[in-house]
MIBA-547385 format. One record per atom (N, C-alpha, C): x negated, y negated, z; residue in one letter. Coordinates in pm, whole numbers, plus 50000, padded with zeros to 5 digits. Last residue first. Layout:
// residues N
XYZA...
//
This chain:
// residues 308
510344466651558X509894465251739X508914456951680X512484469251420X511724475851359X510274475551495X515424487851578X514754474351557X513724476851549X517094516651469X516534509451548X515924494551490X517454539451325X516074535051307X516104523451383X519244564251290X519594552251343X517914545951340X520264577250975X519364580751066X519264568451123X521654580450712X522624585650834X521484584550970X521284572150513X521044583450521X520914588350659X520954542750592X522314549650455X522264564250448X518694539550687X519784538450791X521144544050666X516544542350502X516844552450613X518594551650690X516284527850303X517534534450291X517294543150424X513204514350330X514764506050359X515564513350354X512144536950333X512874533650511X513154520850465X510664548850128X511594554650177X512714546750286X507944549750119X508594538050013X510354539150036X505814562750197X505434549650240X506734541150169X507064587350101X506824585350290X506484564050273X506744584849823X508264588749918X507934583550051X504214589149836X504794577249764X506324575849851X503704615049993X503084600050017X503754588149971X504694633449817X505344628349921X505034615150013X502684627849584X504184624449558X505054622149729X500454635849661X500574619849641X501334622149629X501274666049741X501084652149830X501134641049812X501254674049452X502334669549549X502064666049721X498904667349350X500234657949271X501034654049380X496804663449642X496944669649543X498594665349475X494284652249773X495314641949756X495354654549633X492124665450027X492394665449854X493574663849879X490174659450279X491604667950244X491264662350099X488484650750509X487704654650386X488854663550246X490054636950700X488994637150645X488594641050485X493354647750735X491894649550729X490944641650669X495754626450821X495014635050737X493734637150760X498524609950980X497034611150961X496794623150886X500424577851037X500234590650934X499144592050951X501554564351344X500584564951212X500654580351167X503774538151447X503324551651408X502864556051318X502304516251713X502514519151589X502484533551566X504694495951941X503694510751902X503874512651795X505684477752269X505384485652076X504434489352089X506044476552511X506584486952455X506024488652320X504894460352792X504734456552614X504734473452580X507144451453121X506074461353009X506254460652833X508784439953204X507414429453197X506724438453114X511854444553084X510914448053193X509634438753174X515534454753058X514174444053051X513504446053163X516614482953016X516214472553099X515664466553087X520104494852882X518524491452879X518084482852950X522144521252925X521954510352936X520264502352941X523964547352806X522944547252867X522644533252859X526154550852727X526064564552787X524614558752871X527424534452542X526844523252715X527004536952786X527284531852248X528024538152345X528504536552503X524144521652190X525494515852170X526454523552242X522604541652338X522974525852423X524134519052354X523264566052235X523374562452332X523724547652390X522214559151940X523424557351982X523994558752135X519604552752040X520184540451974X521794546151965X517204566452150X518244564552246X519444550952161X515084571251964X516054579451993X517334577352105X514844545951868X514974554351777X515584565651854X513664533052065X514754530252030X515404541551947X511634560052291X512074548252188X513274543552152X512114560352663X512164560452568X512244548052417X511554558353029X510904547552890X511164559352757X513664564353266X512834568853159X512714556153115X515304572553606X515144562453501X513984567353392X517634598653729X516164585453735X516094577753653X519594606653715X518334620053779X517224606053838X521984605353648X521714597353726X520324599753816X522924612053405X523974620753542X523044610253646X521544600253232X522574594453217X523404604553332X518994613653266X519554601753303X520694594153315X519764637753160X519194633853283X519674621853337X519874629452871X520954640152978X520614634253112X517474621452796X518684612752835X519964617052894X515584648052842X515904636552996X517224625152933X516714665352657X517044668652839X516854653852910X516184648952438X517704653052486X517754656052605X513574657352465X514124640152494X515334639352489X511694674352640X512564674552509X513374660452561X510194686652878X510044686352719X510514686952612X510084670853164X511094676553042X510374672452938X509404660753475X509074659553340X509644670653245X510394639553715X510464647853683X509564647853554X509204617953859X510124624953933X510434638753857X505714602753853X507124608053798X507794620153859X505444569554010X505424582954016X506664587853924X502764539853948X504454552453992X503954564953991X501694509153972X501264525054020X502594530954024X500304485953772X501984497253850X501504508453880X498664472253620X498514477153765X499304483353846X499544466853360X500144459353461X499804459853597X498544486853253X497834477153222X498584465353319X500034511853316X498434506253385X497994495453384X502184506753192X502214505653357X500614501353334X501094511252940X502204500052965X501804497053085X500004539052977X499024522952921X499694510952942X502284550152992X501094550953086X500524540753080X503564545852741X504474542352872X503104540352995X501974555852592X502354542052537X503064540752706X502534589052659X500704579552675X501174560452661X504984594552610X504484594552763X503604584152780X504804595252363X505854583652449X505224584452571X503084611952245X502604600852230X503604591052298X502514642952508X503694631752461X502954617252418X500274646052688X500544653252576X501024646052456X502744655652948X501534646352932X501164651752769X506404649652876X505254660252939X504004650952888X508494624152930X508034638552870X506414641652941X509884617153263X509084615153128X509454626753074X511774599353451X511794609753446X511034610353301X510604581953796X510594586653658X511284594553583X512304561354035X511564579254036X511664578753848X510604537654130X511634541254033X511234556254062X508354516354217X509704520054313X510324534754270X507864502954004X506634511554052X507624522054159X509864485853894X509084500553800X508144510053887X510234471654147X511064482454113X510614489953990X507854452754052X507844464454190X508954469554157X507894444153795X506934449253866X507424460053980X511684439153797X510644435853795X509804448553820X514194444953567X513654452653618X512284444953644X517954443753429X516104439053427X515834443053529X520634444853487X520004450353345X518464447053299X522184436353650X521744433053557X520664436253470X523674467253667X524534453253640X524024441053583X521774487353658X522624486453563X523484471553542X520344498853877X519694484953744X520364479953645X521264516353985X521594500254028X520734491453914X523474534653736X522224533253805X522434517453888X525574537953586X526044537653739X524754536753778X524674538853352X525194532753297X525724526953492X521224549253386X522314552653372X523054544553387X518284533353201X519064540453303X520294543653270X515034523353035X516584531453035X517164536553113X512974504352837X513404512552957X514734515453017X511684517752472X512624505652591X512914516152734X509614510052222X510074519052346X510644508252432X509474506651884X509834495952034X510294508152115X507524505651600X508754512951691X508764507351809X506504502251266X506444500051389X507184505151473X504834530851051X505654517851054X505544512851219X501434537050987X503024538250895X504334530150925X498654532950962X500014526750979X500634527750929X496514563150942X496924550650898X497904546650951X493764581051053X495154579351052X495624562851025X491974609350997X491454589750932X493644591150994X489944631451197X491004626051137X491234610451111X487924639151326X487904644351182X489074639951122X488434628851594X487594621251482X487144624751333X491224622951733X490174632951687X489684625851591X493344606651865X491704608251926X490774614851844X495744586451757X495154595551755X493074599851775X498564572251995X497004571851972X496514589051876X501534586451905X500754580251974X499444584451919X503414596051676X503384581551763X502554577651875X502634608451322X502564612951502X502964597351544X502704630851108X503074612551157X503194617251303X500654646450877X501634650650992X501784632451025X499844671450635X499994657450638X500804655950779X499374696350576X498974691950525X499014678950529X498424721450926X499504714250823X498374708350721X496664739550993X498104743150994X499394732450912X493954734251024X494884736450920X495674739350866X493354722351320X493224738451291X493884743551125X493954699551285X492524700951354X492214718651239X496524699051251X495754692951150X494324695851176X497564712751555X497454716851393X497384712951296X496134687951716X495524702051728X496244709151578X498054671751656X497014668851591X496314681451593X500644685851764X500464676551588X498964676051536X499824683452045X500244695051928X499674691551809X499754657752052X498734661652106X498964676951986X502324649752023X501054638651946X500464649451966X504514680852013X504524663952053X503094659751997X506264686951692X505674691251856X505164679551960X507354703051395X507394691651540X507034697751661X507224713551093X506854715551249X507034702951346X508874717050766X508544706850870X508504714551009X507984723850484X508054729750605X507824721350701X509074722650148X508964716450247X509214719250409X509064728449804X509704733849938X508514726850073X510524719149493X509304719549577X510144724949704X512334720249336X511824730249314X509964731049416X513224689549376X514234698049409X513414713049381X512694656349397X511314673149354X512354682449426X514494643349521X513764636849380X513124651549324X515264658449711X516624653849628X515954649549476X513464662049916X514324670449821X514684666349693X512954632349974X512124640449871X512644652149796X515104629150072X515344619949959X513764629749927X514814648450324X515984647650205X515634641850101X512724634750441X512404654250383X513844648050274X513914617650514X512514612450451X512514626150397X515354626950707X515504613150625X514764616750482X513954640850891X514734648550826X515144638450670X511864617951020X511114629650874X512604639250860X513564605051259X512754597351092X512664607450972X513914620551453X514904607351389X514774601051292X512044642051521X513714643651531X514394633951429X509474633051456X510154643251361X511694647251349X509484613451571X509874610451421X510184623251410X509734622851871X510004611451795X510704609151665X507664642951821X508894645151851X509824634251837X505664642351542X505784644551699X506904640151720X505464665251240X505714650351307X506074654351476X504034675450960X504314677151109X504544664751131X504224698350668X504154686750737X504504688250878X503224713550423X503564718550561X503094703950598X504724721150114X504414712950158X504634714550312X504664743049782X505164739349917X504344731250016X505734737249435X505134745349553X505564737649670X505714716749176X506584729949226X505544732149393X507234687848939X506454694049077X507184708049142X507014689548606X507784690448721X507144693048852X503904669248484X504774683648487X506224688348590X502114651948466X503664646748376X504544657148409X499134670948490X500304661948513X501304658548420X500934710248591X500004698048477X500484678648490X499214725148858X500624719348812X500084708848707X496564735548976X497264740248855X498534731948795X496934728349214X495874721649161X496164724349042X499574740449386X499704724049367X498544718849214X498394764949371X499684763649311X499464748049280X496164761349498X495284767249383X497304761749315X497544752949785X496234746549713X496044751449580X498464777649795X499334768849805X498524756949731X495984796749821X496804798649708X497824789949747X494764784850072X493884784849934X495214784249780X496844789750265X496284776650234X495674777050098X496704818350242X497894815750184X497584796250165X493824821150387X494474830950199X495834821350178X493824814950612X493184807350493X493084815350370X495914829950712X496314815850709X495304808250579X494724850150716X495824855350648X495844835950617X492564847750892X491644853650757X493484851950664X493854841451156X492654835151075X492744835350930X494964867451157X495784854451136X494734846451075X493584885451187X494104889851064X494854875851076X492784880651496X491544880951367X492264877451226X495114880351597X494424867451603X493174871151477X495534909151582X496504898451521X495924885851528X493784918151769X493574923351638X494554917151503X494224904952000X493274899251932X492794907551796X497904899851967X497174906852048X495414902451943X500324879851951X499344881651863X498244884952004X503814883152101X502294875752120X501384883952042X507034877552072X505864883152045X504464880952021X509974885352261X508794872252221X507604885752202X511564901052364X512094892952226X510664885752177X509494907752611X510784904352591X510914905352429X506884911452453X506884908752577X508974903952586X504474933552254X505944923752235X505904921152429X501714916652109X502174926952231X504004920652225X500744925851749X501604914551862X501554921352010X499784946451562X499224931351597X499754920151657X498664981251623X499454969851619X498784953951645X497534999751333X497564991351530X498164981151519X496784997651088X496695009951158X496975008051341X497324981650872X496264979850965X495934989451065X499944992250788X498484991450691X497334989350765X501494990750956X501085001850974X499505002950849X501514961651036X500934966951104X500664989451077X502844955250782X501334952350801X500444960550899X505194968450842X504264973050712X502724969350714X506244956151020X506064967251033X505244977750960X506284928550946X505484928451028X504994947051044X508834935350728X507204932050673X505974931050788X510624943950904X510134957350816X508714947750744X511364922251060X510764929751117X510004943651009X512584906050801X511114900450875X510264911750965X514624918850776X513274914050677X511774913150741X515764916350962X515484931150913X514414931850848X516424893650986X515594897151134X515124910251053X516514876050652X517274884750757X516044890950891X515314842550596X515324857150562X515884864850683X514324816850561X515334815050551X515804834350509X512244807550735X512104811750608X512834816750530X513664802351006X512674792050890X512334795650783X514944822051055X515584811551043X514904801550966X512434841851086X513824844650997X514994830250910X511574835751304X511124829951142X511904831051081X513804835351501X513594822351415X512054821251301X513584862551516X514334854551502X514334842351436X510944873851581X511324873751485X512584866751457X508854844651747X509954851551736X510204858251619X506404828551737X506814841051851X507764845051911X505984812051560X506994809651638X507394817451763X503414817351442X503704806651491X504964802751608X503804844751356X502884842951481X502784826551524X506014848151209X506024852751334X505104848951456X504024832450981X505364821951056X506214833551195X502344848650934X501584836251005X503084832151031X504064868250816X503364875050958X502864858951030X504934858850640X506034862950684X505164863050856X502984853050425X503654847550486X504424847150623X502064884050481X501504874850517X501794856850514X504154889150271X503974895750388X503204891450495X503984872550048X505274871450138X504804878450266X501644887749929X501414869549983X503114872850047X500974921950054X501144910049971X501644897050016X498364944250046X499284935450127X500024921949995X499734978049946X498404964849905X499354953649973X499165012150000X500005000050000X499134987550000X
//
């Protein structure tokens, strides 16, 4: 039996998600599918290459070798598809992008559509995770282009300005900050928090905010997902610094109310790439789309907020 490129598709998106379930869901194929191609590899390899642990399946170190060596076979031939396309030619192949939690929730579905919609025979894999994630899989060549919102540190990476964004501070509609609706110095330091996890390019812009003011706080809680804490907040858990972008129908609604504060909220969010990457048709094509896209964001149903 000879391995083939779906099968090793199939195996790097089990070992990303460490589910057969939701590769299934991302690659848009039955649990049957997915489990009879992991089942094939592993009997070609002669051992197995996950430990299962519940439903979840972890890449044992004879699955970490064959991931390596599988990831830079299917990079090469996605690369060799894009370098072959003639120009003037229809665009075909596939595109692994990332965005941190931010954009990837409220900006890049936007922005994935109207590329659909122009290159309809291209395919497009969007990951989200938070800044720190994002960059670790541009580090490791897991994507081909990613937008993150906070600082980026690695130095094999060139990251540019992509647009602006305003983080605001946020309670519950029955919080006491609620009547008037500002917030000095010492009640930010007072406040029980509730953030995202360290990691988070919202977290880091909120940190640098306080510090630079000399606020010393504390956080009360931390959640990795920005639906759990405006949940949170809005039952009355604490107070948060989120962006506009994601708390914009909330505050219209008055599920959640905003505070003026002494803290400088903007932030730029930048697109980054490698270093040493190749601008291939269909990257410059999503590039053109990514930098040319967000006057129609808000017609395509995505709240974008004040540009901060």
């Amino acid at each position: 039996m000879a391995i083939s490129f779906r099968q090793l598709e199939i195996f790097e998106k089990v070992a990303q998600t460490g589910h057969v379930t939701r590769a299934g869901e991302e690659l848009l194929l039955t649990q049957s599918a997915i489990s009879m191609a992991v089942s094939q590899l592993e009997q070609f390899t002669g051992a197995p290459l996950f430990e299962r642990s519940g439903r979840r399946l972890i890449l044992n170190d004879r699955g970490r070798l064959l991931l390596a060596e599988a990831s830079g076979i299917l990079q090469a031939v996605r690369r060799m598809e894009q370098l072959l396309q003639r120009n003037g030619g229809e665009l075909t192949g596939e595109l692994l992008v990332g965005g941190s939690t931010t954009i990837g929730n409220y900006l890049l579905p936007a922005l994935l559509g109207s590329f659909a919609r122009m290159y309809p025979k291209t395919r497009v894999q969007l990951r989200v995770g938070n800044t720190q994630q994002v960059v670790t899989w541009m580090e490791e060549g897991r994507l081909d282009i990613a937008f993150i919102e906070g600082p980026c540190h690695s130095r094999g990476m060139i990251a540019t300005h992509w647009r602006d964004d305003e983080l605001v501070v946020v309670a519950g509609p029955e919080h006491a900050w609620g009547g008037e609706r500002k917030a000095t110095a010492e009640m930010l330091a007072s406040a029980p928090w509730v953030m995202r996890e360290r990691g988070s390019g919202t977290r880091e812009v909120f940190e640098t905010a306080m510090d630079n003011l000399g606020i010393h706080y504390s956080i009360a809680l931390e959640l990795g997902h920005t639906e759990a804490i405006k949940n949170g907040v809005a039952s009355g858990l604490g107070v948060s610094c989120l962006s506009r972008l994601a708390v914009h129908r909330e505050l219209e609604h008055g599920w959640l109310v905003p505070i003026a504060s002494p803290l400088a909220l903007t932030r730029s969010l930048a697109l980054i790439r490698r270093r040493e990457s190749f601008r291939t048709p269909l990257l410059s094509a999503f590039l053109d789309v990514a930098e040319g896209t967000w006057d129609g964001a808000d017609s395509a149903g995505i709240a974008t907020g004040p540009p901060g």
